[in-house]
N, C-alpha and C positions, 0 to 999 in steps of 0.2 A: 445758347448757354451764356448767363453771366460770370463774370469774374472779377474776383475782387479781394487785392491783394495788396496785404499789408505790408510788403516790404520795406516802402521806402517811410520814412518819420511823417512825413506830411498826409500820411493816410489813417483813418481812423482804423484802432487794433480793432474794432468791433463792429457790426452792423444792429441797429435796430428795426429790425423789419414790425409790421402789425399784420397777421396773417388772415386770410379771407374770412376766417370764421370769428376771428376778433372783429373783425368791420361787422359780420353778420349780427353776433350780441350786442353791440352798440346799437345797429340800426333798431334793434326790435326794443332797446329801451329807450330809444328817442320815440318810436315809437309811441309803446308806454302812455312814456310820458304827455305825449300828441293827444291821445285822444282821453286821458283825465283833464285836460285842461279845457280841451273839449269839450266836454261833460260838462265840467264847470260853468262853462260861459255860456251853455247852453240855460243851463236852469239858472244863472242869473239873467240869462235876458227871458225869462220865459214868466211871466205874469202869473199872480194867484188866480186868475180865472182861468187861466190857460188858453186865452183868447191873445193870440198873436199881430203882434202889427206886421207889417210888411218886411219891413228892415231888420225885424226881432229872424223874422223866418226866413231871410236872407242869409244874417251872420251864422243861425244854426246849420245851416245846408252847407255855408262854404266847410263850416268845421267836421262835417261829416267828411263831405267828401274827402277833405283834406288827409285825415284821418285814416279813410279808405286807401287813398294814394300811398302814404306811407306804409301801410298794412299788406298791402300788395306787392312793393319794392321789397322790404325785409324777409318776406314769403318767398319771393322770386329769386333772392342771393340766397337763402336758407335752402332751395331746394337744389340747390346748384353743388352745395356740398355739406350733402344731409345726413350722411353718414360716415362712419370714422375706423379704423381698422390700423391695428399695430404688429408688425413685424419685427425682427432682433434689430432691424438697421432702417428701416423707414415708419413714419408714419403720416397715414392717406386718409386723406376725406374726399371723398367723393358723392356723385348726387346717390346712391343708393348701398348700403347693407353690399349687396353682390358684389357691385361693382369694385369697392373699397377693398374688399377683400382677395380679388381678383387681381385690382391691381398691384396691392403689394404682397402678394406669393409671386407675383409674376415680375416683378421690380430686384427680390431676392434671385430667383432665379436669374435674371440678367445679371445681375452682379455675380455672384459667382462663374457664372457661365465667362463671360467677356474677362474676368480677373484671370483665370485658366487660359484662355487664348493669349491673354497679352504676357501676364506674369509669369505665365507656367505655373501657378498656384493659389488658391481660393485666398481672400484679402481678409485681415482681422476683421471681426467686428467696430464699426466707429464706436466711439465713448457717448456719442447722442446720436440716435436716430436721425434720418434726414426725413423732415415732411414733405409731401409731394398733395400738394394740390391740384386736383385733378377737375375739368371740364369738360362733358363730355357727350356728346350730342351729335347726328347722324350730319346738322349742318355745319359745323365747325370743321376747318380746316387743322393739319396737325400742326403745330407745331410745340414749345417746350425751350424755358427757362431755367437755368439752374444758375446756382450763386454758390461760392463760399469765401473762405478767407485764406492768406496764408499769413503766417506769421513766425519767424523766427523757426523756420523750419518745420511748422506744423499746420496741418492744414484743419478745418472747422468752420462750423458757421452754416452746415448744409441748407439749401432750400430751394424746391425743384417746383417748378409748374408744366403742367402738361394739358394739352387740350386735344381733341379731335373728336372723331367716332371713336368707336369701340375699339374697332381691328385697327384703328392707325395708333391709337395711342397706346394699346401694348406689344405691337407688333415695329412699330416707329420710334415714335417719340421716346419711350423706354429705355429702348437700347441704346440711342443715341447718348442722352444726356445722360443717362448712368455709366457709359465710355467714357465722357469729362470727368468723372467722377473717380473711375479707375486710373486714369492718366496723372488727375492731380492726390491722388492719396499716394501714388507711387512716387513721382517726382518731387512733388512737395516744393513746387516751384512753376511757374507759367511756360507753358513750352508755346516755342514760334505760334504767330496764328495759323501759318497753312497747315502747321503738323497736326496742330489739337483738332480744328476742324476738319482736315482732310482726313483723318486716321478715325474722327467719328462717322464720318458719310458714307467710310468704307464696309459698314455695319449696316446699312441701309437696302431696302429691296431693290433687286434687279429695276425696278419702273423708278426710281426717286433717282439711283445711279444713272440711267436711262436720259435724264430730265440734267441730270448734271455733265455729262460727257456733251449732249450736246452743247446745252451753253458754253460749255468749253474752246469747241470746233468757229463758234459764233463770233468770240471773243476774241481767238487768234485770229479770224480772218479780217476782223477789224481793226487790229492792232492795240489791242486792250489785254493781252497777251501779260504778266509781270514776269521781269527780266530776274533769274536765280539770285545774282546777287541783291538786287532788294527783295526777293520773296525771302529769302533765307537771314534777313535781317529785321524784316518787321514782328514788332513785339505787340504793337495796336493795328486796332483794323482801318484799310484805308478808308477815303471815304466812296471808292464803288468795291461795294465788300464782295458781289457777287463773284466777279471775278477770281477772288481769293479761293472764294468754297470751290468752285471748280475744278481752279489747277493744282488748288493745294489737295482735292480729292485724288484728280489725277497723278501729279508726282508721287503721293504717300502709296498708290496701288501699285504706282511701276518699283517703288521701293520694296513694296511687300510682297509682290510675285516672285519679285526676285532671289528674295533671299528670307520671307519668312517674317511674320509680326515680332519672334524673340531677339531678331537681328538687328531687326528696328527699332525697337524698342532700345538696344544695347549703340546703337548707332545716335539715337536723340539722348541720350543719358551722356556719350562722349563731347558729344557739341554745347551739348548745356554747360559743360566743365568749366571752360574756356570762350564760349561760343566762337570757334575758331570752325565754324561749318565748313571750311573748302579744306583743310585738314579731317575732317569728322567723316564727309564725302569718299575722301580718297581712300581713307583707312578703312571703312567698313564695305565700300563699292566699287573701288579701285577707278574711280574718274581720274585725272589727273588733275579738272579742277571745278571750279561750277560753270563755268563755259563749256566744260567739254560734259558734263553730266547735263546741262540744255539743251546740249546740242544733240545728245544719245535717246535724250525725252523727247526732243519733237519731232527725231525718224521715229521714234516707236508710234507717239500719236499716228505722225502721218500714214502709217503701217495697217491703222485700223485698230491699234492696240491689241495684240492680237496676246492670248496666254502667254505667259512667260514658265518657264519651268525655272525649278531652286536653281541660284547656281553654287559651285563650290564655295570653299575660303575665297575670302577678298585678295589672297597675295596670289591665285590662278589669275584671277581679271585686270590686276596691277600688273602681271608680267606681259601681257598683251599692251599693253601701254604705254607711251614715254615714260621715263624717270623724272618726278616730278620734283622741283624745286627743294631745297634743305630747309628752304624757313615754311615757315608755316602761312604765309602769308600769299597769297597769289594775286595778281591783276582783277581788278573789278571787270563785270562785263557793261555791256554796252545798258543804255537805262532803260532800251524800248525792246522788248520779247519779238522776235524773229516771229510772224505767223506760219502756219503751217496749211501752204495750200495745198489744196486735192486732199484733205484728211477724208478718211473714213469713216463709216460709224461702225463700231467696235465690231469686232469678228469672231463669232459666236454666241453675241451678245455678252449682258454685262458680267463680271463675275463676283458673287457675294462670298464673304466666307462666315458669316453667320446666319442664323433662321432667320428670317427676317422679309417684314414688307412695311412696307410704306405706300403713302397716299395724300389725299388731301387735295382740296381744289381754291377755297375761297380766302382764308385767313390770312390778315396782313401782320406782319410782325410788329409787336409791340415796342415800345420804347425802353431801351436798356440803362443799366445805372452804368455810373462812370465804372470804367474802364473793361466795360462786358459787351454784349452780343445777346442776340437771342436767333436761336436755330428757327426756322421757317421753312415747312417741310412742303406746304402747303400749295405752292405754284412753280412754276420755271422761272418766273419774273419777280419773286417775292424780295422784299426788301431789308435789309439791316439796318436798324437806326440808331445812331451810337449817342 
């Protein structure tokens, strides 16, 4: 998922994107244009007798072919997304009629769908449809791009790309980047990276989750592990981002088992206030601080991560507790994450809380605009490139 936020003066309020099917129409009139000129230079090098020299019947053949090459390139973007299909809040082109139309009922349905899980209620319609460019073929890996803007309190600017097979890209990539989507129309503001990433992954099938808890386990036991207090401070991604999708998958589940996506939801909306997270922590989870909410995360890892049931109010789990500090301010912890040896792998296996699968083998992540990301759904090892 890209991001791209007008906050600060030094950012443009606006994006100009050119979208694949604008590149499409250009290329077929460069095209065009390629093979009239073609033409041309053929019948000027071509004699009233129509007896050819050597070199006459050289330059014609390069122009053909030339001609040919471009005709085939604009053919091969064209069929990539050939058809087009409009919904109240997305519009799709994709390589077929079906497909297009498939994917934005199904694009609708994930938005309202995850809008309900997260908000407790279906999200206005945007003022402009969000276009989703879709690529989509049995070899490609899933992954999926989204962008917008924020500005002055309002967010806009939509533009989503998504690629895979069939079943990863409505069944994956969909739901993922359409969660960015719900996260920032509600917040109207850039939330932490582990939150936005981890709270999209949470969406993802049992086997993608699967592929993420392990690198997790991999990670602490090499000490690549991020310590709470800079996971709960970074607003860009670092530069070994994997890491981040992992733990920031893992803490956002041990948060949501616990007490519920409307609690979380009401728990990231207190810390954005202020960004005073080890205040935000205590108040909705009753840690006493982010040390002691790391240190509660990596027995549970180490546990197996095993379900968690809801629990009460946070002032039950605060009174179990020391009384924490009057300022709102607490000690940093240490900069290097504790690994968790002898961790498990999850018990029961993984736990999804929407429909949902995912997949994907081959796809490397593509190159992002300033200050975004792109999800890569595609391997265990797959890459962010910022």
């Amino acid at each position: 998922m890209v991001l791209s936020a007008a906050l600060e003066a030094k950012r443009p309020a606006a994006l100009v994107r050119k979208t694949a099917w604008q590149a499409i129409v250009e290329a077929e009139a460069v095209t065009a244009t390629i093979s009239k000129t073609a033409e041309e230079w053929s019948m000027e090098a071509r004699p009233q007798s129509r007896c050819w020299t050597h070199d006459q019947a050289r330059s014609r053949t390069r122009c053909v072919l030339l001609t040919a090459l471009m005709t085939l390139t604009a053919l091969a973007a064209r069929d990539s997304f050939a058809a087009g299909y409009r919904t109240r809040n997305f519009v799709v082109q994709a390589p077929t009629r079906a497909l297009a139309v498939e994917i934005g009922e199904s694009a609708e349905r994930w938005r309202r769908q995850l809008a309900i899980e997260w908000l407790g209620a279906e999200m206005p319609a945007w003022s402009k449809p969000c276009p989703i460019s879709a690529r989509v073929s049995p070899r490609l890996g899933a992954g999926g791009e989204t962008s917008f803007i924020f500005d002055r309190g309002q967010v806009f600017g939509w533009d989503m790309k998504v690629q895979g097979s069939r079943e990863r890209v409505l069944d994956s990539v969909l739901p993922h980047e359409i969660t960015h989507t719900v996260f920032a129309s509600h917040f109207r503001q850039p939330l932490p990276r582990w939150a936005d990433e981890g709270a999209c992954t949470t969406v993802e099938h049992a086997s993608e989750i699967g592929k993420q808890e392990r690198m997790l386990i991999r990670f602490l036991k090499t000490g690549r592990g991020i310590a709470f207090s800079d996971l709960f401070a970074m607003k860009d991604y670092p530069p070994e981002v994997m890491p981040l999708y992992s733990q920031g998958h893992s803490v956002a589940t041990y948060l949501i088992e616990r007490r519920g996506k409307h609690a979380f939801m009401r728990f990231l909306a207190d810390g954005l206030e202020d960004e005073n997270w080890p205040a935000a922590v205590r108040d909705h989870y009753g840690h006493g601080s982010l040390m002691q909410m790391q240190n509660d995360w990596l027995a549970w890892v180490k546990r197996g991560r095993p379900r968690l049931a809801l629990e009460p109010a946070p002032t039950a789990i605060a009174a179990a507790t020391p009384p924490p500090s009057t300022a709102r301010d607490v000690p940093a912890e240490p900069a290097r994450l504790a690994a968790a040896p002898g961790a498990a792998p999850r018990q029961g296996g993984p736990r999804s809380t929407s429909v949902y699968a995912a997949g994907g083998n081959t796809a490397a992540a593509a190159p992002a605009r300033e200050g975004g990301s792109v999800y890569d759904a595609s391997r265990e090892t797959g890459a962010i490139f910022r």
